[in-house]
N, C-alpha and C positions, 0 to 999 in steps of 0.2 A: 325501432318501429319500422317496420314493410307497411306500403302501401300499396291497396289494389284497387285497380280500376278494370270491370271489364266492360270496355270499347264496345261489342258487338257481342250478342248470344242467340243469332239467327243460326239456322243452317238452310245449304240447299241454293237458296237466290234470297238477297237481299230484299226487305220487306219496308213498306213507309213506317212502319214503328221498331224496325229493329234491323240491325246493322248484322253484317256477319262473322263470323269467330274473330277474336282478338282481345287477349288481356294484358293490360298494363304491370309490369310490378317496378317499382320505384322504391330504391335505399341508398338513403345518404346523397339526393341529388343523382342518380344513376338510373338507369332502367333497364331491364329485360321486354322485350313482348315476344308474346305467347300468339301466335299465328296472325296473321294478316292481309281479315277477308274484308269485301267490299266495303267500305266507310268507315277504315278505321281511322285515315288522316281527319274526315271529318267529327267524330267521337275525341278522338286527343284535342283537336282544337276546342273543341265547345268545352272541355273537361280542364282546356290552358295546360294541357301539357307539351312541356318542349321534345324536340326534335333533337336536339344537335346530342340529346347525351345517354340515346339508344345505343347501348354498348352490346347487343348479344337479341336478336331475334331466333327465336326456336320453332319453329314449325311441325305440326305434327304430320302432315301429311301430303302433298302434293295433288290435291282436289282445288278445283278452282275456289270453293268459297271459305279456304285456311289461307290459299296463297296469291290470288289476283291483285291487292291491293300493295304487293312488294314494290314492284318497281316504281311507281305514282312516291311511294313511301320512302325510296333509298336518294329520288330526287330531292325530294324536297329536305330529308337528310342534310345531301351535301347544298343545298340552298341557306341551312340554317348557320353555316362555316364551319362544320364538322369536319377535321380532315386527320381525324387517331382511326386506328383503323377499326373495324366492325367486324361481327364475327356473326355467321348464321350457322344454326344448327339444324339438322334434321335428318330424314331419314334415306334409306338406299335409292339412288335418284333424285336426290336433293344440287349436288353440284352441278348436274346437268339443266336441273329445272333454273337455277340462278344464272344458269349463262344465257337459255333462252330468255329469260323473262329480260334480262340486263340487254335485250337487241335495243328494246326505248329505255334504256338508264347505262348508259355504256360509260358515260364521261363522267365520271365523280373525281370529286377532290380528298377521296379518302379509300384506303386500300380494304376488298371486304375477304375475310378468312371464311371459306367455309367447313364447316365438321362434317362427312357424312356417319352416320348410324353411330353414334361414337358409342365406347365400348368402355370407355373411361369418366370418370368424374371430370367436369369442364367447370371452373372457377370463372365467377363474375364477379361486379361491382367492386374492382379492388380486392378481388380472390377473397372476398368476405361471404361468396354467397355458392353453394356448391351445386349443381346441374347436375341430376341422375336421367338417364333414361331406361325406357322400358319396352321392347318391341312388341305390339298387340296384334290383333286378331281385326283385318279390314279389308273391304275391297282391293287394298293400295297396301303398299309400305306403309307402315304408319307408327309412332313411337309416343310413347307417353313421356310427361318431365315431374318430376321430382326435387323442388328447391330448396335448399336447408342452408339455413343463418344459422352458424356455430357459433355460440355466446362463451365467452370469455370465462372459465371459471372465478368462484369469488375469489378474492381479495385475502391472504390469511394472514394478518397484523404480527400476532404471535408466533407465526411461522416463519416470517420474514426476519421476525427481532431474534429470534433462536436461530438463524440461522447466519446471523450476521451480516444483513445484506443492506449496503448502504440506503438511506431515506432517497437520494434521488434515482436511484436505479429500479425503485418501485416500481413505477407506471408504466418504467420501456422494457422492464421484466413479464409484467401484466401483458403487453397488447402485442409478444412476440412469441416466438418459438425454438428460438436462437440462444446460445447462450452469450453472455457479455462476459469481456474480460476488464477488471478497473484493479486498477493501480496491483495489476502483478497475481491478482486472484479471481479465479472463473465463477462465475454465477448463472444459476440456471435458472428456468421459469417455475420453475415443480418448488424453487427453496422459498420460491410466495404464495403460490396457488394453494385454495383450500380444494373443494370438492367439483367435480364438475357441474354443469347446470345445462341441463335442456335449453334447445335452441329453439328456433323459428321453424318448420316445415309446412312447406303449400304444393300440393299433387294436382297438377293437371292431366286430367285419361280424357280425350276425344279423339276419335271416332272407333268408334271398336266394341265387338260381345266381352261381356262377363267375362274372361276369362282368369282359371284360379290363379296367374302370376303377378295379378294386379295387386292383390288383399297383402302381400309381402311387400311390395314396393310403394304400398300408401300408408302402410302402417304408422298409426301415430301421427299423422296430420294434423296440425294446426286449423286446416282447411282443405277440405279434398273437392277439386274444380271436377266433376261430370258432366258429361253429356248428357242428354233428355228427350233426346230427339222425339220419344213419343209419352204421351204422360197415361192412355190408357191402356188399362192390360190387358185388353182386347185385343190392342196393336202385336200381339209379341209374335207374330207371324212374322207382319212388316219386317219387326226389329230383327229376327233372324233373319231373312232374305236378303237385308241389304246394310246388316253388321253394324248394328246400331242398338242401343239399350233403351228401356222404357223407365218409367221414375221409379220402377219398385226393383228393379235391378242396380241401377246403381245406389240406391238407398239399402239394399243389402251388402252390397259392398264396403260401405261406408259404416255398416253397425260391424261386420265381421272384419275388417280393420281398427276398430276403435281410435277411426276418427272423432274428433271434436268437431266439426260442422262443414254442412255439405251444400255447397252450391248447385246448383244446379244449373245448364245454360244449353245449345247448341240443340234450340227447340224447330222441329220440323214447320212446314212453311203452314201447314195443315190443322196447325195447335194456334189459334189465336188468343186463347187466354191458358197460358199454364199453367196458374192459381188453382185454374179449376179441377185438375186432377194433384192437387198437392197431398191430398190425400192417402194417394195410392205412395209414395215417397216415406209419408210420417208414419205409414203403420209399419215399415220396416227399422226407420231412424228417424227419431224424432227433431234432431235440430236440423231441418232442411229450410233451406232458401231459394227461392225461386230467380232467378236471375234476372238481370233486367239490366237495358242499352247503360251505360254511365255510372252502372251500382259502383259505389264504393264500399273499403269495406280497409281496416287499420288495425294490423294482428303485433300486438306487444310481447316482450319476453315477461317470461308469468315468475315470478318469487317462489 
C-alpha cells in the first residue's frame, strides 16, 4: 500500500486555509515529497509525519511557492538525526537553485545528491519505487513525476514443483531478479513466477498547459495529481497567459489517459471554494477530487 498526504494545494502565496504545493508519498516507512511550498513543515507535523526518512524530494519547478519551504525543511531534516544521504530532483536549474537556497541550510549532518532534468528512471524507497519524468509547457523549467510500485509477479506453486526448485529458495527467488546458485545448480526467478500483475502508478503534472505529451506519460494512473489553478472556464484566457490549466482541461486529460482518479490541487489564490466549479472537472471525467490542505488518500495493488 502507498500512502498520500497532500501537505499543501494553494498556488501563488500561501492562504489562512491552505498551504502551498507539496505531496507526501510514504511506502514501507520511506518517503518521497513532491515539491515544497510555504507550510509544508507545518502540514507533515499536524499530519505526525517524520522527517528523518525523506529519502528523494522532487520538485517541479523552481517558483517560490513549489520551492521556499526547502531549506526550513532540509534543517530540520538533519535535526531529526538523518545523516544517509538525500537526493533532490528537479528540473534545468535546480542544482543551482539548492546551492542558493542551502546559504541558510549549509551545515547538515547528511550528504544531499542532486538530479538535474534526469533523462533516466531514478529508483526510491529501496529501488521499489520508480521516478519518471516529464518536461512541460511553463513560465520556468518545469518537469512532471511519474511513480510506479512494480509488484512482484504471482507466485506459480506448480511451476516451481516442475521445475524442481528447492521449497526454501522460493521467497528469495520471488522478491529478486538475480539468479541463485544451490548445491551446484542455477535457478532463476521466471522457474517460479506465474504471470505479471499491475503495479501501483501515481502522476503528478503542476504547473503547465495541456500539452499532448502528457496523455502518454499519465496513462494508466492509479491516480493522476493536477493542477486547478482555475476552476472556471471563463478563466481559460488567465490560464493561457500564465501556463496554467482550468478544471475541464485537466479533467480531459485524465478521461483521454484512462486514468482511475483525479485529484485535483494547486488552486489560484482567487478561487476560495473549488467545490464550487467541480462541475466543470466531472463533465469531462467523472471521478474527480477536489483537493484539500492534509487530504489523505491509500492506493492498494488491485487482484
Amino acid at each position: 500500500m502507498i500512502d498520500l498526504t497532500l501537505l499543501g494545494c494553494g498556488g501563488g502565496m500561501p492562504m489562512p486555509n491552505r498551504f502551498l504545493s507539496a505531496l507526501c508519498i510514504s511506502y514501507k516507512g520511506r518517503k518521497i515529497l513532491v515539491d515544497c511550498g510555504e507550510g509544508t513543515q507545518v502540514s507533515m507535523r499536524i499530519c505526525n509525519l517524520g522527517f528523518k526518512t525523506i529519502d528523494v524530494i522532487c520538485i517541479s519547478h523552481i517558483h517560490g511557492d513549489h520551492i521556499v519551504g526547502l531549506p526550513g525543511l532540509l534543517g530540520t531534516i538533519g535535526n531529526s538525526g538523518r545523516t544517509d544521504p538525500l537526493t533532490i530532483i528537479g528540473p534545468i536549474g535546480i542544482t543551482e537553485a539548492v546551492k542558493g537556497l542551502r546559504v541558510i541550510a549549509n551545515w547538515l549532518p547528511y550528504e544531499i545528491n542532486v538530479i538535474e532534468n534526469p533523462k533516466d528512471t531514478v529508483l526510491a524507497c529501496n529501488d521499489e519505487i520508480k521516478i519518471d519524468t516529464l518536461e512541460v509547457e511553463h513560465s520556468s523549467p518545469c518537469i512532471g513525476y511519474s511513480f510506479y510500485l512494480k509488484r512482484m509477479a504471482k507466485f506459480d506453486v506448480d511451476r516451481a514443483i516442475e521445475n524442481g526448485v528447492p521449497k526454501q529458495l522460493w521467497s528469495k527467488l520471488q522478491k529478486t531478479t538475480e539468479e541463485i546458485e544451490f548445491q551446484g545448480r542455477i535457478y532463476t526467478p521466471d522457474m517460479i513466477k506465474g504471470a505479471e500483475r499491475k503495479g501501483i502508478k501515481v502522476s503528478m503534472i503542476t504547473d503547465t498547459r495541456p500539452i499532448d505529451e502528457i496523455v502518454p506519460f499519465i496513462k494508466d494512473s492509479d491516480l493522476f495529481i493536477c493542477e486547478g489553478t482555475y476552476g472556471d472556464d471563463k478563466d481559460i484566457e488567465k490560464a493561457i497567459k500564465n501556463k496554467h490549466m482550468t478544471f475541464r482541461e485537466a479533467a480531459t486529460l485524465a478521461n483521454k489517459a484512462n486514468v482511475e482518479r483525479l485529484l485535483l490541487t494547486h488552486f489560484s489564490t482567487a478561487m476560495d471554494s473549488p467545490e464550487r466549479h467541480i462541475s466543470n472537472a466531472t463533465a469531462a471525467f467523472s471521478n474527480t477530487i477536489i483537493g484539500e490542505d492534509r487530504l489523505e488518500l491509500h492506493l492498494s495493488f488491485k487482484e
